[in-house]
C-alpha positions as CSV (number, residue, x, y, z in Angstrom):
1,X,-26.3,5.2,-3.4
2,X,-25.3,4.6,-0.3
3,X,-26.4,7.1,2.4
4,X,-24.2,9.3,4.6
5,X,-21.1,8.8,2.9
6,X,-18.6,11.6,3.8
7,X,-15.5,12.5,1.8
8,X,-12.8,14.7,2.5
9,X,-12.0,17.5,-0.4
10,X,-8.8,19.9,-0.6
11,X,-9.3,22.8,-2.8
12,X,-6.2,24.6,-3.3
13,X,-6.9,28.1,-5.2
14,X,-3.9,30.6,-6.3
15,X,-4.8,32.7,-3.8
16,X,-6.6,31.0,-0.9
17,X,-7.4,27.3,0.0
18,X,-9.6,25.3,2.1
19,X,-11.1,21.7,3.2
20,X,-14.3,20.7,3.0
21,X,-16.0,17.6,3.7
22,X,-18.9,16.6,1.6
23,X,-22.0,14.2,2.7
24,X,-24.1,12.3,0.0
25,X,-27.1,11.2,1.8
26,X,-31.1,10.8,-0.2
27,X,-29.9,11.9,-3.5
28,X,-28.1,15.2,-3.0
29,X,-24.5,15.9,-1.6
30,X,-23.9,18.6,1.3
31,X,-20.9,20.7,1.1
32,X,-19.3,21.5,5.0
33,X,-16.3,23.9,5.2
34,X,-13.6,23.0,7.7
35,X,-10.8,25.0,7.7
36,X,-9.7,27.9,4.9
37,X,-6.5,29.7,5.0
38,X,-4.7,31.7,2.9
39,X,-1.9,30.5,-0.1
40,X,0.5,33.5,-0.2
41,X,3.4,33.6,-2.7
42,X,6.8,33.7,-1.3
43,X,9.0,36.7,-3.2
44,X,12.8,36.1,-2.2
45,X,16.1,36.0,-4.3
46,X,14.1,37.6,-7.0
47,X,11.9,35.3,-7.6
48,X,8.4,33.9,-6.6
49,X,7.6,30.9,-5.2
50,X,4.2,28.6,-3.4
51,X,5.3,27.5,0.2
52,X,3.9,23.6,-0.4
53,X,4.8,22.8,3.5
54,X,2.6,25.2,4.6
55,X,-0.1,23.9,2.1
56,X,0.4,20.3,3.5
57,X,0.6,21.5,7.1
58,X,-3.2,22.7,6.3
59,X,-4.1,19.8,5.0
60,X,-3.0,18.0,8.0
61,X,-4.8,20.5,10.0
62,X,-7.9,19.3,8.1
63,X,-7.2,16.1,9.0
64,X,-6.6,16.5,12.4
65,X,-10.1,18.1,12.7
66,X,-11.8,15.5,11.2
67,X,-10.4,12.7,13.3
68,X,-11.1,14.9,16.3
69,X,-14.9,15.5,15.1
70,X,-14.7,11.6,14.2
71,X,-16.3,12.2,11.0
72,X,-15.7,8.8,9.0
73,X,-14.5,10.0,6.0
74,X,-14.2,7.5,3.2
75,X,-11.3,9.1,1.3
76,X,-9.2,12.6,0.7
77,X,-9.1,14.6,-3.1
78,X,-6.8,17.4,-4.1
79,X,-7.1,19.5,-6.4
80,X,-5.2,22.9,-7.0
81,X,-4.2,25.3,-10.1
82,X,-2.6,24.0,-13.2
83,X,1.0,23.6,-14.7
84,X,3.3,24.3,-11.6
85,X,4.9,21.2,-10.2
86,X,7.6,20.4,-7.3
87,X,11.2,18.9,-8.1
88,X,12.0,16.1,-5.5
89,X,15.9,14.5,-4.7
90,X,17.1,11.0,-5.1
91,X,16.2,10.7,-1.6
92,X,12.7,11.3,-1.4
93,X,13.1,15.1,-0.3
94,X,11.4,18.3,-1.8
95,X,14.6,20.3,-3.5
96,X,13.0,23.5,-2.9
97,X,9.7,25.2,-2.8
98,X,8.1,25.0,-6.3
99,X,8.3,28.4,-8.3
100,X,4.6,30.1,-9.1
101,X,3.5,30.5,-12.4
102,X,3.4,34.1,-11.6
103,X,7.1,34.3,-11.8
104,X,9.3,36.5,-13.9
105,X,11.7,33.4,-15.0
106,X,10.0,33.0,-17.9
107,X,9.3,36.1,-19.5
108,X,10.8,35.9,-22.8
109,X,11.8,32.0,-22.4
110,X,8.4,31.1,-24.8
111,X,10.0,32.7,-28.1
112,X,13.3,31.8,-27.0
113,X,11.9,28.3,-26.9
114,X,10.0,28.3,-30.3
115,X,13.6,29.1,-31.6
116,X,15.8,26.8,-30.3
117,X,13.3,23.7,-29.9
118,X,10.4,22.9,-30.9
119,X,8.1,25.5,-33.2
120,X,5.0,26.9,-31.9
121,X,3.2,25.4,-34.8
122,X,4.4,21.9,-34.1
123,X,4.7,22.2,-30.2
124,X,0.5,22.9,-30.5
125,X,0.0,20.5,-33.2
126,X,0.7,17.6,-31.0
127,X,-0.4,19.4,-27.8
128,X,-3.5,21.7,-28.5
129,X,-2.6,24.3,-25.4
130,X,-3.0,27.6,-25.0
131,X,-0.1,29.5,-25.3
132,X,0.7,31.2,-21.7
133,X,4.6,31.8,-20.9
134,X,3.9,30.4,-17.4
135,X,3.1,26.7,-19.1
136,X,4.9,23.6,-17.7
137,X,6.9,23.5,-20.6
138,X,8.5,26.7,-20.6
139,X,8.8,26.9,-16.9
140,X,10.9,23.6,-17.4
141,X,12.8,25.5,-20.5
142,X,13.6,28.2,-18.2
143,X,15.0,26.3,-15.4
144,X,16.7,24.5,-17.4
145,X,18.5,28.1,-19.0
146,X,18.9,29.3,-15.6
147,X,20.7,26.3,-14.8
148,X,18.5,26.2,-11.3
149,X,19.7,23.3,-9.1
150,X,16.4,22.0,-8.0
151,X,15.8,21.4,-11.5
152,X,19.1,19.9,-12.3
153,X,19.2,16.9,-9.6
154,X,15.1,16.6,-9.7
155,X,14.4,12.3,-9.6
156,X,10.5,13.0,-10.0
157,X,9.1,16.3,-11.0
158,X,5.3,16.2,-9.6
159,X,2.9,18.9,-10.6
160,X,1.5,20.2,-7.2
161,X,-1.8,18.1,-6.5
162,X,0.0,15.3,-6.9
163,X,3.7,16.5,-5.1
164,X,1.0,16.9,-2.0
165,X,-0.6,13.2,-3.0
166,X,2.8,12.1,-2.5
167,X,3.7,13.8,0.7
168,X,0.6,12.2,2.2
169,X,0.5,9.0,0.7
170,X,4.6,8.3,-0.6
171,X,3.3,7.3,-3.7
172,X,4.1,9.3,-7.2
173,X,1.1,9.4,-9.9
174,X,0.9,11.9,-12.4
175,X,-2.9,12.6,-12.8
176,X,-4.2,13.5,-16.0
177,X,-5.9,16.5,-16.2
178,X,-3.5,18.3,-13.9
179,X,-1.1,16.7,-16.5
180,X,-3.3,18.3,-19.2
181,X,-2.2,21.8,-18.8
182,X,1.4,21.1,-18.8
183,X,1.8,21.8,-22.4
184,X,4.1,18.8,-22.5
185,X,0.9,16.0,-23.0
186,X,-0.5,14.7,-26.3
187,X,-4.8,14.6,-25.7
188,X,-4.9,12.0,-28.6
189,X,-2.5,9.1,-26.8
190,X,-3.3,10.5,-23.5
191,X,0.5,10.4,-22.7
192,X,3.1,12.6,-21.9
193,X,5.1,13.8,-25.4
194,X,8.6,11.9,-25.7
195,X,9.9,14.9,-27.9
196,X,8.4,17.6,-25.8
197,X,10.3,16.2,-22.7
198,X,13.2,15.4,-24.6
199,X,13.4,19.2,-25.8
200,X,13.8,20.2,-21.9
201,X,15.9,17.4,-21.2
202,X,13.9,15.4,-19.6
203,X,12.7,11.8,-20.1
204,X,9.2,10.0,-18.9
205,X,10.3,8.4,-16.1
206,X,11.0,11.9,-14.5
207,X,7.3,11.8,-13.9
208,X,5.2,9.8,-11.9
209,X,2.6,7.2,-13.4
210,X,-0.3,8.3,-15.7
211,X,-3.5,7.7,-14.2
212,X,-7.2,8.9,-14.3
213,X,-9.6,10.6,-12.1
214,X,-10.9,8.2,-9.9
215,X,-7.4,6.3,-9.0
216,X,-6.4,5.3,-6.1
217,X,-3.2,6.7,-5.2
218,X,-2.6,5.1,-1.5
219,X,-3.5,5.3,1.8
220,X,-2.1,7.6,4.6
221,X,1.2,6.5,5.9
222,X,1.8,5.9,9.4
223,X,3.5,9.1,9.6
224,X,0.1,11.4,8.6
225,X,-2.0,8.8,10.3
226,X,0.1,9.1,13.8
227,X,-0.1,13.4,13.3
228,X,-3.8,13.4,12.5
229,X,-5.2,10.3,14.4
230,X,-6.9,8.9,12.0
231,X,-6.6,5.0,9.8
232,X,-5.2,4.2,6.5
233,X,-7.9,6.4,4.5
234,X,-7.6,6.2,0.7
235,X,-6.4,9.2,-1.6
236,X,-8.1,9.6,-4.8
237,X,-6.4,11.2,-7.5
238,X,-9.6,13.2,-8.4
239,X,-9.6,15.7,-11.5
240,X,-6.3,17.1,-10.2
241,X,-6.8,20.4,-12.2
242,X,-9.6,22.6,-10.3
243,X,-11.0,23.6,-13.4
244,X,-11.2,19.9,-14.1
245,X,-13.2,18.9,-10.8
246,X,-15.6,22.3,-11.7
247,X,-16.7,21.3,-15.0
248,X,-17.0,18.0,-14.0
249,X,-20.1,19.6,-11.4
250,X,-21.5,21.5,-14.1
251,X,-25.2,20.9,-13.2
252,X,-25.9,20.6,-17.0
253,X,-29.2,19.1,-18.3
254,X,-27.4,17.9,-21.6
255,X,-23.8,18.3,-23.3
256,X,-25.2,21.6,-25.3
257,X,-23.3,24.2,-23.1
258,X,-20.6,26.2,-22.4
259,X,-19.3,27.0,-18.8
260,X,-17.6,29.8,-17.2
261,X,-15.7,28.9,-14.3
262,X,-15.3,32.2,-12.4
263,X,-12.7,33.1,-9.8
264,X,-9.0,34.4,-10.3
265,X,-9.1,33.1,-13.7
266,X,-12.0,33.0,-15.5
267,X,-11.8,30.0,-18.0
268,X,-14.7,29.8,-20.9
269,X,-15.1,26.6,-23.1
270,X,-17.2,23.6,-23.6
271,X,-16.9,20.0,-23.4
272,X,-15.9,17.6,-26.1
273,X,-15.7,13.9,-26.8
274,X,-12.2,14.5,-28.3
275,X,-9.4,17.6,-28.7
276,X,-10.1,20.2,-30.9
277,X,-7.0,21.0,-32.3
278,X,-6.7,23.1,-36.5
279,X,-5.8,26.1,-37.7
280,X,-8.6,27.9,-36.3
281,X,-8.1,26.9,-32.4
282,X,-4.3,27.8,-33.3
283,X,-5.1,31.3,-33.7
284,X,-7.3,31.6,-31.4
285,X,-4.8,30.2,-28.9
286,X,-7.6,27.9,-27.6
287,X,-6.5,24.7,-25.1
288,X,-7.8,21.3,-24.8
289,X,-7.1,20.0,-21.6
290,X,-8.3,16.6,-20.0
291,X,-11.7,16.4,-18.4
292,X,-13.3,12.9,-16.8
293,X,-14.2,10.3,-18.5
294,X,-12.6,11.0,-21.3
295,X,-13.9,14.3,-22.3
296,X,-12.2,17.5,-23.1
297,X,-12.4,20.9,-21.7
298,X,-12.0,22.9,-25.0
299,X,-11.3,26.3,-23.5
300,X,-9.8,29.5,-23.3
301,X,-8.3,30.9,-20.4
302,X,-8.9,35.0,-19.7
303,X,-7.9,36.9,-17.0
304,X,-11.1,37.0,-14.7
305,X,-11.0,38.5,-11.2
306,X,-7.4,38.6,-10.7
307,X,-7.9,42.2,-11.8
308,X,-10.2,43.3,-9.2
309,X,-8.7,41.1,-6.3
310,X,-5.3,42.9,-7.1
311,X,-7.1,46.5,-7.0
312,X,-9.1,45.7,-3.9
313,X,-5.5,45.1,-2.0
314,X,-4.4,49.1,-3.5
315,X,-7.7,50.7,-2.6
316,X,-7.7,52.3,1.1
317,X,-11.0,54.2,0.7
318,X,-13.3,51.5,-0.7
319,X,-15.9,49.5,1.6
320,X,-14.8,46.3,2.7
321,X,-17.9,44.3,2.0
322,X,-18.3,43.3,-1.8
323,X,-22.0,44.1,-2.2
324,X,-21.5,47.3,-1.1
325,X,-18.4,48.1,-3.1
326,X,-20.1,46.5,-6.3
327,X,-23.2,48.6,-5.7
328,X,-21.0,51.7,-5.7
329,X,-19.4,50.4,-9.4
330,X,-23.3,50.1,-10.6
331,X,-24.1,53.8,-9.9
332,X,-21.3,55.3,-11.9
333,X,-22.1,55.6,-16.0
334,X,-22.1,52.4,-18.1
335,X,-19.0,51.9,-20.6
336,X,-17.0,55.2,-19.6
337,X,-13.5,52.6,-19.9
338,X,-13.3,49.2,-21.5
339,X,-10.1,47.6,-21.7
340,X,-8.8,43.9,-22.4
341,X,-8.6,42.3,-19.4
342,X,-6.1,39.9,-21.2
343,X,-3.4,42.5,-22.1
344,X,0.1,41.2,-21.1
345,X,-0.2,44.9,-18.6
346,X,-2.2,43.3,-16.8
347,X,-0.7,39.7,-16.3
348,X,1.1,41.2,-12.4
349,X,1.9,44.7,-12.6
350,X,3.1,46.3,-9.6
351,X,0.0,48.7,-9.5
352,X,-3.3,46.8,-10.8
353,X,-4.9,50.5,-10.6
354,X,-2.1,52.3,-12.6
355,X,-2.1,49.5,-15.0
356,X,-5.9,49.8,-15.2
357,X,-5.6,53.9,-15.8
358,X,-2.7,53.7,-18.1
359,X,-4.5,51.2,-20.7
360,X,-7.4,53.8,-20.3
361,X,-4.7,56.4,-20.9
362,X,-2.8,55.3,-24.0
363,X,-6.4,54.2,-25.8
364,X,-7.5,57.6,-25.7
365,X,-10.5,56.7,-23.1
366,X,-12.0,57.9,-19.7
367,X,-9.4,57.4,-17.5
368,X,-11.3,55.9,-14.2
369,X,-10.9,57.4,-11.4
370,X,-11.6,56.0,-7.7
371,X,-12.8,51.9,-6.8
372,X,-16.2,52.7,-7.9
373,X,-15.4,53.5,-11.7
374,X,-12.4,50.9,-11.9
375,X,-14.5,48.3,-10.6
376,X,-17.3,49.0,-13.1
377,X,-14.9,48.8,-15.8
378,X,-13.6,46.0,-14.6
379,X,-17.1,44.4,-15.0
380,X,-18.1,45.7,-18.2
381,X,-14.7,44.4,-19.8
382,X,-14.8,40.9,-18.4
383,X,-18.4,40.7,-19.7
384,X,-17.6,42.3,-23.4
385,X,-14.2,39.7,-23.2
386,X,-16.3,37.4,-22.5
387,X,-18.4,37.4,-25.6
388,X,-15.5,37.6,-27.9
389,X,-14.9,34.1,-26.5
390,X,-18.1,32.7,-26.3
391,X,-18.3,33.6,-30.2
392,X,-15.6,31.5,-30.8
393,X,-17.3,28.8,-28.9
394,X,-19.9,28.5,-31.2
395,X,-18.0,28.8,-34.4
396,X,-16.0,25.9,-33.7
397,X,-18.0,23.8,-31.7
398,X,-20.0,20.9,-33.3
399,X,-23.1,21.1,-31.1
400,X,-25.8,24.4,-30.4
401,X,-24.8,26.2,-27.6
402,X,-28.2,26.9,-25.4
403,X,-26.8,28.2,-22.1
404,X,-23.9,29.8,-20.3
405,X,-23.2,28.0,-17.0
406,X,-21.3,29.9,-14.3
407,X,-19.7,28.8,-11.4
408,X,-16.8,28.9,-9.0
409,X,-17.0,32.5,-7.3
410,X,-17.5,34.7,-9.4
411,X,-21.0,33.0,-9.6
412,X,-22.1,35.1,-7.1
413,X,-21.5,38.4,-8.5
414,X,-24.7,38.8,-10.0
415,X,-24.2,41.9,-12.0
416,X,-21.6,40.2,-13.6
417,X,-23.5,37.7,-14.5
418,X,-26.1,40.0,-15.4
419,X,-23.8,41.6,-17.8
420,X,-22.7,38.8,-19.4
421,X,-26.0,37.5,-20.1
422,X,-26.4,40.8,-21.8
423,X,-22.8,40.5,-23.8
424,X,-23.2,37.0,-24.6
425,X,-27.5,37.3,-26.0
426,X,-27.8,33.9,-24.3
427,X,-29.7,32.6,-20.8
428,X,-26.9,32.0,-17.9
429,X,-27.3,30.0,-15.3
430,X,-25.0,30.8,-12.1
431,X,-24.5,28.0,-9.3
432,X,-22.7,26.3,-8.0
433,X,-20.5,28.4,-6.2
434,X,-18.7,25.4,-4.8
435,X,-17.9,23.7,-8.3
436,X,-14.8,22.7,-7.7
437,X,-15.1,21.2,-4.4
438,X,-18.3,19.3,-5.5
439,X,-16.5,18.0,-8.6
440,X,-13.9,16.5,-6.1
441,X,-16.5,15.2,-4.1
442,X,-18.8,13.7,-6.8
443,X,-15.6,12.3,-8.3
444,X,-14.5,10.5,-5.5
445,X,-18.3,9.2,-4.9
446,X,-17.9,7.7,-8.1
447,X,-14.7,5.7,-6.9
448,X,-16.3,4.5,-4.3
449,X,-19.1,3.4,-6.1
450,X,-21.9,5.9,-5.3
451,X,-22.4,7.1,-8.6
452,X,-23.0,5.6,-11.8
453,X,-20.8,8.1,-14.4
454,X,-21.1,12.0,-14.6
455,X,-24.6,12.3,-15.7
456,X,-25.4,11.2,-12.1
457,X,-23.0,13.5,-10.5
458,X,-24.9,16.7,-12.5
459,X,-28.2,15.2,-11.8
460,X,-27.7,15.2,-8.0
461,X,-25.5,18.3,-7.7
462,X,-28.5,19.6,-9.9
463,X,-31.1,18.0,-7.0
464,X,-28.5,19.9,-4.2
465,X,-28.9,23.7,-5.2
466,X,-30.8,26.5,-6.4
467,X,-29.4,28.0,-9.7
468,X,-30.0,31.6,-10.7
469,X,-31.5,32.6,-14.0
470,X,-30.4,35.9,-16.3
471,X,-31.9,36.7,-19.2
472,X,-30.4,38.8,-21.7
473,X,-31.3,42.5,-21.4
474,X,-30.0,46.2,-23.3
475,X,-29.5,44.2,-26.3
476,X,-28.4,47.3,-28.5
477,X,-26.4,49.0,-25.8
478,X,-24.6,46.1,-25.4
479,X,-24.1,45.7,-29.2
480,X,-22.6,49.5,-29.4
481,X,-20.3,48.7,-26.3
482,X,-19.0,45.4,-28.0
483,X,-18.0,47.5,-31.4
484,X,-16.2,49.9,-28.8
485,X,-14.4,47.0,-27.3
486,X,-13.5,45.5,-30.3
487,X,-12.0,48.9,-31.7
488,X,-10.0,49.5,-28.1
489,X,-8.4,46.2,-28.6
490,X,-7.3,46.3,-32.5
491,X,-5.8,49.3,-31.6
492,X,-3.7,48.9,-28.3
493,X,-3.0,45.2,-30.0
494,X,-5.3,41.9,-29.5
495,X,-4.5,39.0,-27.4
């Protein structure tokens, strides 16, 4: 491995975003933040939408601060959230800012698609996604209704690590994994579904072309290179999909684990040679979406700290700092309010804490009151949701499961991860913090040539960090809890 080899990571998160550079020198990669800045959604004309200039305009911030530090970077990775995309004209311009999967459009459109198109049995036959009305698919179906213009006079649609690929590089790839969560792409031919496409009136060559993690897209154009100072660096099409570039930095020992990548969304699942896709993972609403080298990230996406970001915003009287917040939650009395942190309520209700107390309400619990016993429930619940999921894991996976790795965020919360050691009955290790990033990193490494496959990446993200250890604890209160939890969901209606 070469030594002090930089490379220049974009990691775009739902609600924030930031650049990083990463150095591989004697067998371990450091991580150094640059810039990070905030990704707010637009609400206008009824709807919500991703300002992609301002994203862009960060990234070219970045870049200008590496070219004035004169870091020599050997190339530039993106990676963001999955399934929304940017429609761009005949003449090369962006139609309009992309919609956010958290928009209203396409409430309803899902059912209304199942029966005028394609049938949810087939559309996940051939697919293997999770069901989520904000997919790709039905974001396309919905336009499409609407009759919205951008969508009607799109010449590429690009799904949004790739729309800012080709803003800095003019070339259009559609990346795989980030591809992967479309619900439009078949995991067995790797491709983009004919029918699918056809069913929202659209054809392939709408789409840019299919490559793997590791391609090159291009180099900067002159017009980036003049703004930033710097030469014609390469873009790598990384693992497009964040969650993609996080599991692939899974510091795992061996392939018998599941992960838990912990942030806004929390997204539980394992890692397969091939899709799992039968009646089971059907009504379980489980997804296979594409990992690296071929793998697949069998998973399940749940709604992780989305909850408590959104309550944090409403509370006025609740510390600022996290710890001490947190340590507030841990005094109050365990399992007052357990609720499913993946009720439809709770997907973006005006009032996260009314939401919160009205679940509470109409299941005949405690109703919280104050930041302290939201946030606890909060905890409990993602750590009791948690092992509902990570039960299904090991029924349908082929291989023991021996250990829970965290990371993202939410790795950092350790009386999370404390309870869901507890929920789950297994060991969980939490770390890194920075998984994405270092997945988009290690990835691009690899490209270059400075690491062998993804075994090497692990081992030396492994060689970079400290993990933390949590072993399970309160095994029989945790078993009462789960019973509770399992009764408060059959009877407000499982998801």
């Amino acid at each position: 491995m070469e030594s002090n080899k930089c490379f220049f990571a974009v990691d775009l998160g739902a609600t924030s975003g930031r650049t990083i550079v990463g150095t591989l020198a004697g067998g371990k990669v450091n991580l150094e933040e640059l810039t990070r800045f905030d990704n707010n959604l637009i609400e206008t004309g009824g709807h919500f939408y991703w300002d992609i200039y301002a994203l862009y305009n960060e990234i070219i911030k970045g870049l200008k601060l590496v070219a004035q530090r004169n870091i020599p970077v050997a190339s530039i990775g993106i990676d963001t959230w999955g399934v929304d995309f940017v429609c761009i004209g005949d003449d090369g311009a962006i139609l309009r800012n992309p919609l956010a999967y958290r928009d209203p459009h396409t409430f309803g459109k899902m059912e209304e698609y199942f029966g005028n198109e394609v049938s949810k049995e087939e559309v996940y036959r051939i697919t293997g996604i999770q069901f989520m009305n904000f997919n790709s698919l039905f974001q396309l179906y919905a336009m499409k209704r609407d009759g919205n213009s951008a969508f009607k006079n799109a010449e590429k649609i690009l799904f949004m690590p790739d729309a800012l690929g080709w803003m800095l590089t003019g070339n259009a790839v559609c990346e795989y994994t980030i591809a992967s969560t479309s619900q439009m792409l078949d995991p067995r031919t790797k491709q983009l579904d004919e029918k699918l496409l056809a069913s929202v009136g659209l054809t392939r060559d709408k789409f840019g072309t299919m490559v793997k993690p590791g391609h090159c897209i291009g180099t900067l154009t002159e017009e980036v290179q003049k703004m930033t100072g710097l030469g014609a660096i390469p873009v790598i099409a990384v693992a497009g999909h964040d969650t993609g570039s996080a599991v692939a930095a899974v510091p795992a020992k061996d392939e018998n684990f599941a992960y838990l990548s912990s942030g806004t969304w929390s997204l539980m699942g394992i890692e397969t040679k091939n899709a799992i896709i039968n009646d089971v993972s059907y009504e379980r609403n489980f997804t296979n979406e594409g990992g690296i080298e071929g793998t697949t990230r069998f998973l399940k996406n749940i709604c992780g700290m989305w909850l408590y970001e959104r309550c944090r915003k409403e509370w006025t009287d609740a510390p600022k700092s996290h710890t001490e917040l947190i340590a507030e939650a841990m005094k109050q009395p365990a399992f007052q309010s357990i609720i499913n942190p993946d009720d439809s309520m709770f997907a973006n209700p005006s009032s996260m804490v009314d939401a919160i107390r009205q679940y509470c309400r109409e299941t005949g619990q405690h109703v919280p009151e104050g930041y302290a016993e939201i946030s606890r429930c909060i905890f409990e619940s993602l750590a009791l949701r948690y092992r509902q999921v990570f039960g299904y894991l090991k029924e349908m996976s082929s291989f023991p499961i021996d250990v829970l790795h965290i990371i993202g965020g939410g790795s950092l919360n350790n009386y999370l991860n404390q309870f869901t050691s507890n929920s789950t009955g297994v060991e969980v290790l939490a770390g890194p913090q920075e998984g994405t990033a270092l997945g988009n990193i290690m990835i691009q490494a690899k490209a270059a040539g400075d690491v062998k496959d993804i075994w090497d990446m692990r081992r030396i993200i492994a060689n970079s960090l400290s993990l933390k250890h949590f072993v399970p604890q309160d095994k029989e209160l945790w078993e009462e809890a789960y019973g509770r939890y399992l009764t408060v969901i059959d009877n407000k209606g499982a998801c």
